[in-house]
C-alpha positions in Angstrom: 107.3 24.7 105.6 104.2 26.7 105.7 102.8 25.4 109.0 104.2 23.5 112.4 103.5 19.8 112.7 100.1 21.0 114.3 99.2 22.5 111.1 99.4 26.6 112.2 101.4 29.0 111.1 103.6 30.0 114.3 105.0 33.3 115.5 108.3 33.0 114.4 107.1 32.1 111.1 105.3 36.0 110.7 107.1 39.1 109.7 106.2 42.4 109.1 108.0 42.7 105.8 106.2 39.7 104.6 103.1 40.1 106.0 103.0 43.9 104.2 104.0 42.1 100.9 101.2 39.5 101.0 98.4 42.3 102.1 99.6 44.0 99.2 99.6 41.3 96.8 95.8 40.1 98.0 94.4 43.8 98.2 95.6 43.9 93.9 94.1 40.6 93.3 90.6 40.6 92.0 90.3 37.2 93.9 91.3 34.8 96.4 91.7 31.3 96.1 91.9 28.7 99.3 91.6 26.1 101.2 89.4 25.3 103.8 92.3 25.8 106.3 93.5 29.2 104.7 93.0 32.6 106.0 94.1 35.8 105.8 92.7 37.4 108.6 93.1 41.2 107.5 91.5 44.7 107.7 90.7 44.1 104.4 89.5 40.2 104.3 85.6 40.7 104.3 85.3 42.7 101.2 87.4 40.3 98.9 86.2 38.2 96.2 87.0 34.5 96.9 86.3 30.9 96.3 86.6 28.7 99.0 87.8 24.8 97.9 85.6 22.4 99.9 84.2 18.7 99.0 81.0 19.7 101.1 79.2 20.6 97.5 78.9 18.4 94.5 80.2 21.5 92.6 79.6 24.8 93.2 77.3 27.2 95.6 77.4 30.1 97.2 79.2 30.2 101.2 76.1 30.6 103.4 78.3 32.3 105.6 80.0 35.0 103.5 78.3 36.8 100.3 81.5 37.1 99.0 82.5 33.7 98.5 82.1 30.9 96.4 82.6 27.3 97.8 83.9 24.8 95.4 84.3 21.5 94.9 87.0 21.1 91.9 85.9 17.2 90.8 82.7 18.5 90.2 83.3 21.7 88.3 85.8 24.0 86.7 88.1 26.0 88.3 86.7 28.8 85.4 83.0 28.0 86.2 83.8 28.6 90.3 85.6 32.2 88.9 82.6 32.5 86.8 80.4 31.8 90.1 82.2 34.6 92.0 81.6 37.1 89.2 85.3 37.1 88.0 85.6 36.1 84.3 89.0 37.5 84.0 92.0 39.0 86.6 94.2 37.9 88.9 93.3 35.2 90.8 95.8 35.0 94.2 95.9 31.6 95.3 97.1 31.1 98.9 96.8 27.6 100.8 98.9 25.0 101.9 100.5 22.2 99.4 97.3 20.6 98.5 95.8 24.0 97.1 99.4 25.4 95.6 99.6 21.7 93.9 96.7 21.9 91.6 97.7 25.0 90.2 101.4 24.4 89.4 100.9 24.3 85.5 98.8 27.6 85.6 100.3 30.0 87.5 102.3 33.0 85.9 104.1 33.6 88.9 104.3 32.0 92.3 105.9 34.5 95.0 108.0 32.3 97.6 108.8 33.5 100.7 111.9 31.9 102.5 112.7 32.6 106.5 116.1 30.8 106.2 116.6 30.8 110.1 113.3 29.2 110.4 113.1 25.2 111.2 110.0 23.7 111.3 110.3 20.1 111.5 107.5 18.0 110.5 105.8 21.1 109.7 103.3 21.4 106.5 105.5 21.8 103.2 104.4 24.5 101.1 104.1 22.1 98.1 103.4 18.3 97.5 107.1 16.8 97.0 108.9 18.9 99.1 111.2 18.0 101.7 112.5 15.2 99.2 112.7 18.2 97.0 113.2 21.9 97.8 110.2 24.5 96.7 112.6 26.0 94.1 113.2 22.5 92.9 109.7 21.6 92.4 109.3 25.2 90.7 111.9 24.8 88.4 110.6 20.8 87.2 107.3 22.8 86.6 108.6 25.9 83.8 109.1 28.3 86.3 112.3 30.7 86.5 113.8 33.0 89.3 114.1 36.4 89.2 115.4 38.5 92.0 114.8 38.3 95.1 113.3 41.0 97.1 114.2 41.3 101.4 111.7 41.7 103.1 113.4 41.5 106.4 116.9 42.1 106.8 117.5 41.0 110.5 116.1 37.8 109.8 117.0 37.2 106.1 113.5 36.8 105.0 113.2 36.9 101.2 110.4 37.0 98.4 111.4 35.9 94.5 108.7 35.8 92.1 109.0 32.6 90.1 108.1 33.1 86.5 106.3 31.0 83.7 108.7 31.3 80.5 107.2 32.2 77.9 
């Protein structure tokens, strides 16, 4: 689970380690991808590259509210026209979001970083992907081409993990 039933990540879901991994990983990235619901809330947040998946445009146009961002609407254009629209043509694109947002990419990523807090319970929290709890994240990433490599701590007192899931070639 990414969120609690209420659909926010809670306090005893955040941890240092993890939180320091995933600034890391977005600060790299030459954009951010999300949903509507999605933030990263960071030092570093305004100055990034992102586009913002809405259905309040037909297609794509830029976010009134941030010069950096690009809202798009992904049944009316391209995933590569909305990077095309944020003035990224190639990169890496760091998608972050909940299940809706992680599901549409699951044929395209190279690698999917999952995070696991295994003394966390969250019950009827947000799953991090569509299918999941009748199936476990590593499960559905698995079904989809991708393979484990080693897992990184990230938080020893609380067993908090990261593995990067990769695409075989």
């Amino acid at each position: 689970m990414l969120a609690d039933a209420r659909n926010v990540m809670p306090d005893e879901l955040k941890f240092e380690g993890d939180k320091a991994f995933f600034t890391a990983a977005l600060d790299r990235a030459d954009l951010i991808l999300h949903g509507r619901n999605s933030y990263e809330d960071q030092p570093n947040s305004p100055r990034r590259r992102r586009v913002i998946l809405t259905r309040k445009v037909e297609a794509i146009a830029p976010d009134p509210s941030n010069p950096k961002a690009t809202l798009w609407n992904p049944a009316g254009a391209t995933f590569e026209a909305a990077c095309a629209h944020a003035g990224v043509r190639d990169g890496t694109v760091a998608i972050i979001g909940g299940p809706g947002v992680f599901g549409m990419f699951m044929d395209r990523y190279d690698v999917f970083w999952l995070s696991v807090a295994p003394r966390v319970r969250l019950p009827g929290g947000e799953p991090c992907f569509p299918g999941v709890p009748a199936r476990t994240p590593q499960e559905i990433l698995a079904a989809q081409g991708l393979r484990a490599g080693d897992a990184q701590m990230l938080d020893a007192v609380h067993d908090v993990t990261v593995t990067p899931w990769r695409r075989s070639a």
